[in-house]
C-alpha positions as a LaTeX table, in Angstrom:
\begin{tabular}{lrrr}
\hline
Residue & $x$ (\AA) & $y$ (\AA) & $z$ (\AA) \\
\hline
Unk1 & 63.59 & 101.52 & $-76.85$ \\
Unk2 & 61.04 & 100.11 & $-74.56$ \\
Unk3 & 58.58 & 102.48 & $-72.93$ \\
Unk4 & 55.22 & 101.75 & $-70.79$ \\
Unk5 & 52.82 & 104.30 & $-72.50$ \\
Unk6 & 50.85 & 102.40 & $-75.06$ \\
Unk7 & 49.53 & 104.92 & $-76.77$ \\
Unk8 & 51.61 & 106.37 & $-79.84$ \\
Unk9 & 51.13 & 107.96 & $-82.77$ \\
Unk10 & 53.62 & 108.98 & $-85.63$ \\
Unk11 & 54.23 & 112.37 & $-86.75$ \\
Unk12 & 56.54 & 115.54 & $-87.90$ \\
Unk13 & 57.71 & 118.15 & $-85.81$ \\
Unk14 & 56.55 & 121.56 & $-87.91$ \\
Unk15 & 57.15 & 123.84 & $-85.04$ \\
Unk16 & 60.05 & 124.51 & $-81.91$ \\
Unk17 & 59.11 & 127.49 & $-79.87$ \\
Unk18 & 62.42 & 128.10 & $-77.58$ \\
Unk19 & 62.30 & 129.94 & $-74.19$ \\
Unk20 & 65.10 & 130.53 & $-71.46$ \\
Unk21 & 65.20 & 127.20 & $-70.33$ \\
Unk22 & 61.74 & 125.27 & $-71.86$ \\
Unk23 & 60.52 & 124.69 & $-75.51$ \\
Unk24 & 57.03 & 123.63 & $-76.83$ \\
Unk25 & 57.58 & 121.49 & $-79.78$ \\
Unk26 & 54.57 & 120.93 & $-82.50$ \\
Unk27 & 54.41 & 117.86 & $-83.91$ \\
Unk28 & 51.49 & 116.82 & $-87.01$ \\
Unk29 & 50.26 & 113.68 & $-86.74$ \\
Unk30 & 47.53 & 111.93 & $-88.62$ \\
Unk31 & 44.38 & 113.72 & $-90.24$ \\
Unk32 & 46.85 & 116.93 & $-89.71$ \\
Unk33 & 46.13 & 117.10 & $-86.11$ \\
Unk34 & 48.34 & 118.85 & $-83.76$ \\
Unk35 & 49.74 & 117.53 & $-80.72$ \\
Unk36 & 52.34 & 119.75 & $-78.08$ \\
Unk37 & 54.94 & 118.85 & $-76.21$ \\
Unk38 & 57.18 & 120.74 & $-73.41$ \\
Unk39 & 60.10 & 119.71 & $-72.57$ \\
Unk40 & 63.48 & 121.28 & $-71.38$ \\
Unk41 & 66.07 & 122.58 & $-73.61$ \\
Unk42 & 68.37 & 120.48 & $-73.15$ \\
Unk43 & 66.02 & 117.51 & $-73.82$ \\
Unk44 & 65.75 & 119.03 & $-76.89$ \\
Unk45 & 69.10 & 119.37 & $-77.24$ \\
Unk46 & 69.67 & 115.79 & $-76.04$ \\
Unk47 & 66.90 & 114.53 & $-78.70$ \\
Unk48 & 68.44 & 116.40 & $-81.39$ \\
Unk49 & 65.02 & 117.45 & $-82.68$ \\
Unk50 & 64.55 & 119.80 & $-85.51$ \\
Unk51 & 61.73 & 120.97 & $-87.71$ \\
Unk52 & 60.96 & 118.19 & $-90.20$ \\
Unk53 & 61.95 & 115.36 & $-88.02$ \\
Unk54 & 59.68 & 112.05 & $-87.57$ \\
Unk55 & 59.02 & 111.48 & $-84.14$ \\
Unk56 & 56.80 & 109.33 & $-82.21$ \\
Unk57 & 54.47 & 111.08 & $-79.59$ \\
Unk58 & 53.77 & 108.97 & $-76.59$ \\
Unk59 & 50.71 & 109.89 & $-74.44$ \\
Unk60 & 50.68 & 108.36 & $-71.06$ \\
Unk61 & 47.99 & 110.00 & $-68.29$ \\
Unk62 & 49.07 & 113.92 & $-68.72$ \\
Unk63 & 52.34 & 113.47 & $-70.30$ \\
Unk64 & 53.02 & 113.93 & $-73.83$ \\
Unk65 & 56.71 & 112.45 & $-74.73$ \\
Unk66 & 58.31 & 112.54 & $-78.19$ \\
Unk67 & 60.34 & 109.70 & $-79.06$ \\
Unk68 & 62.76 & 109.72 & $-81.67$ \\
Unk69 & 64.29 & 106.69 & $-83.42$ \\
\hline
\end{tabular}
């Protein structure tokens, strides 16, 4: 997958906080730094990402996207 944002960093999610209809998902990245994400739940869903996945967070102005391979 291509994608614009240049700036991306590797991590693990350790943490999915579920609403109604929104999630925050915690990923660790290097130097066990945290980095957040929200997205929709069916994003989520979509993604098929679970505790203990590697994803790759993508930063791009005020977004934060997780990308997973």
């Amino acid at each position: 997958m291509k994608i614009g944002a240049r700036n991306r960093l590797d991590g693990e999610v350790v943490e999915i906080k579920r609403g109604t209809l929104m999630c925050q998902v915690k990923v660790k990245i290097a130097g066990a730094a945290i980095m957040e994400s929200v997205m929709t739940l069916d994003s989520l869903d979509e993604l098929g990402i679970k505790i203990g996945d590697k994803v790759r967070v993508a930063v791009k102005a005020v977004n934060v996207m997780l990308i997973k391979d």
